[in-house]
N, C-alpha and C positions, 0 to 999 in steps of 0.2 A: 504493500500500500504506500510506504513513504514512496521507493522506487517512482512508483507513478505518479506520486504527487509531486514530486522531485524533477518530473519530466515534462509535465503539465506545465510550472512553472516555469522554464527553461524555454518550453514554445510559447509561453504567454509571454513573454520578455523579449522572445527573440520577433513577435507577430509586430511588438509596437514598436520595436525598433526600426522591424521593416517599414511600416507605417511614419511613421515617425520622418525617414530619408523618403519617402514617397512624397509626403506632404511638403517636404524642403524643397524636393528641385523638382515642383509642380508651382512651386511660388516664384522661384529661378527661370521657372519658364515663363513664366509670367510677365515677368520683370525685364527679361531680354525680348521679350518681346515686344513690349513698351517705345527699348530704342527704336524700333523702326520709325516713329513719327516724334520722340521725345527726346530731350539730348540728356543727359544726367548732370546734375547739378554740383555734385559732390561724388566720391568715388572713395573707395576703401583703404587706399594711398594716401589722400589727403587726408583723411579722418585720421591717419597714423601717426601723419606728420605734425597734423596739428596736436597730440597728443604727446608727444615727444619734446613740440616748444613750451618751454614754461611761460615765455611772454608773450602777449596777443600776437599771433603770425601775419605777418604781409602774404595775403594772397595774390596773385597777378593770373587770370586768365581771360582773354577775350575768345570767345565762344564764333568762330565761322565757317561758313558749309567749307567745302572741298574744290570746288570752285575756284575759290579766293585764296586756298593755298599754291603757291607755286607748283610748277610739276616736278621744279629742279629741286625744291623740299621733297616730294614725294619720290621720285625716282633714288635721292640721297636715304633716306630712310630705310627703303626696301634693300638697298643697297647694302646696308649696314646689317640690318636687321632680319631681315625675310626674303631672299631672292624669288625665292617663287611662290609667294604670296598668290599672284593671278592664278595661278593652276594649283594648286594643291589644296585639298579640303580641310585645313584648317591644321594637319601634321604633316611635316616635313621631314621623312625618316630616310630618307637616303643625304640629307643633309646635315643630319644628325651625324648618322657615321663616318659621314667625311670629315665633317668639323671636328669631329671628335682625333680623328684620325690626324689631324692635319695638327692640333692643338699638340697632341704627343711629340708631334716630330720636330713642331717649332720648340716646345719646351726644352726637347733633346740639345735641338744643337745652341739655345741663349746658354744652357747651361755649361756647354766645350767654350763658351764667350764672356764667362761671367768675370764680369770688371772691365770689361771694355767697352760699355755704355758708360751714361750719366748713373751719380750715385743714384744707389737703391731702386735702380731700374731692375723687373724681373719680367719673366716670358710674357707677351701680350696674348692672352688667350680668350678675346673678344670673340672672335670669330668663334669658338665653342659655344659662347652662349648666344652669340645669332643663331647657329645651327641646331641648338637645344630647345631654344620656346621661340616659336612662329608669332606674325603680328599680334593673331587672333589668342591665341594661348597669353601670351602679356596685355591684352587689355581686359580679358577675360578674370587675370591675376589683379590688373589694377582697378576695377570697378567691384569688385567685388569680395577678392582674399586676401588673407594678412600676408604678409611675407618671410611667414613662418615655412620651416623647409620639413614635411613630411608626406611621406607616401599618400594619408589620407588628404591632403593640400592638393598634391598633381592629381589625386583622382577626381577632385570636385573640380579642379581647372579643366581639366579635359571632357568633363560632361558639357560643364560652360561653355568650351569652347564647339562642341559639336552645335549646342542650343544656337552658337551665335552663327555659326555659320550656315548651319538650315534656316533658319530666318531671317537674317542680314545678306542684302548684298555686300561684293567685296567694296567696291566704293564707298558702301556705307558704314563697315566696317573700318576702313581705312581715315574715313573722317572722325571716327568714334577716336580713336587710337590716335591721331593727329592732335587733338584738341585738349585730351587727359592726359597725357603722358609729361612726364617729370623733368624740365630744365635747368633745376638749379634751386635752392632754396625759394621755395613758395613760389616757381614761374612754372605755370601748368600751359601746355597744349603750344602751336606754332606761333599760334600773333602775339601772344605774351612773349614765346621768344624771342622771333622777331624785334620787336621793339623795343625787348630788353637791350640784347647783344648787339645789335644794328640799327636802331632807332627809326625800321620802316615796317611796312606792315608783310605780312609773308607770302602774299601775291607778288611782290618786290625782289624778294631772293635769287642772289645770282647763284651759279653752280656751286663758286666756292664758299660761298656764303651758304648753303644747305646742307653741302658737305661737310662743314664746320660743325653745324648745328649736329647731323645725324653724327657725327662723331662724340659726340658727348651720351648720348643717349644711354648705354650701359651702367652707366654711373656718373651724374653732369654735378655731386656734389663730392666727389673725393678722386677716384682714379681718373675720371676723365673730365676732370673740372679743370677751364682751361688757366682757371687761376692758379692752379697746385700743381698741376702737372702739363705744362703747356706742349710740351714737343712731344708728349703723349697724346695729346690730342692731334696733333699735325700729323703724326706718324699716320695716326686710324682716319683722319679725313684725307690723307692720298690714296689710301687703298680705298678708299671708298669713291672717290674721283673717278678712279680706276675702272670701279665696277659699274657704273651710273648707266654707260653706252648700251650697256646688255640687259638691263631691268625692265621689264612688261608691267606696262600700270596697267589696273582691271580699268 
């Protein structure tokens, strides 16, 4: 009798739990599906950020379609970040492997080199993490999960990221992603950059001016801040120059 009371328990527990993740990313679907006519006002990155400063934070975002961004910002971006953003459904696993690949081999040989850069320079392994989380997998992260790194994290990012990409076009997508994404202390989305770092608006942007910007993007308040680490940043906006000719915008 305990036996199956014991077991009774155990599916009762395990029904509401199913229950429970049922109802979460039924309200998830909800919610992305919103963006299609809604733009988000706040995002789960900023709610961190602002959590993190003790004094009232300067926010800096101006909110515009896709339109009004440059192509040479978006062509720079994917560049950096997602090369095949246009064709791939939201995971990019043969880029994965390569980046992963490619990340090894660089790390290999900075280390037969190490002390022949500038001090405290170590392997640039950017490119592993473009090839590791696609546009839609990072905006998916930035609207909605902490930046906490666990198994149970990448599995809600990846449900998100399916939700967004069955329901979102990729343009649209790519406006979402353009607008929230992280600049620098409290400078969210392109025309906040923009006008931070160039003082025009992001329809404006020249090549190397977008290349600039999408060089930061991995981290625009410590490794690739161009204040802290400037010829780190120049380094990743030549390769990214580089790659801009071959990028397909959706």
């Amino acid at each position: 009798m305990r036996t199956r009371g014991t077991i009774k328990l155990v599916l009762l527990v395990l029904s509401g739990i199913g229950l429970g993740c049922a109802a979460y990313q039924a309200i998830m679907f909800v919610r992305v599906a919103r963006l299609r006519s809604e733009n988000p006002t706040s995002t789960s990155l900023m709610l961190a950020r602002t959590q993190e400063t003790q004094a009232q934070p300067v926010h800096e975002q101006l909110w515009v379609p896709l339109d009004r961004i440059s192509t040479n910002l978006q062509r720079a971006v994917l560049a950096g970040e997602d090369t095949n953003f246009a064709t791939h459904h939201g995971f990019d696993y043969e880029s994965i492997q390569k980046a992963w690949e490619r990340a090894q081999q660089e790390a290999q040989k900075e280390a037969k080199k190490e002390g022949e850069e500038e001090p405290g320079w170590f392997p640039d392994t950017s490119a592993f993490r473009r090839g590791g989380s696609t546009v839609s997998q990072q905006l998916a992260k930035n609207l909605y999960l902490s930046s906490q790194r666990s198994f149970l994290r990448k599995g809600q990012e990846a449900v998100l990221t399916v939700f967004l990409e069955r329901m979102l076009s990729k343009r649209r997508i790519l406006e979402l992603y353009l607008n929230v994404i992280e600049w620098g202390d409290g400078i969210y989305g392109a025309e906040a950059a923009s006008r931070h770092y160039f003082h025009k608006p992001a329809a404006a942007l020249s090549v190397n001016e977008a290349a600039f910007l999408s060089a930061m993007i991995p981290n625009p308040r410590t490794v690739f801040n161009p204040q802290v680490n400037p010829r780190r940043v120049a380094r990743r906006q030549r390769i990214i120059l580089r790659g801009m000719p071959y990028v397909k915008l959706p």
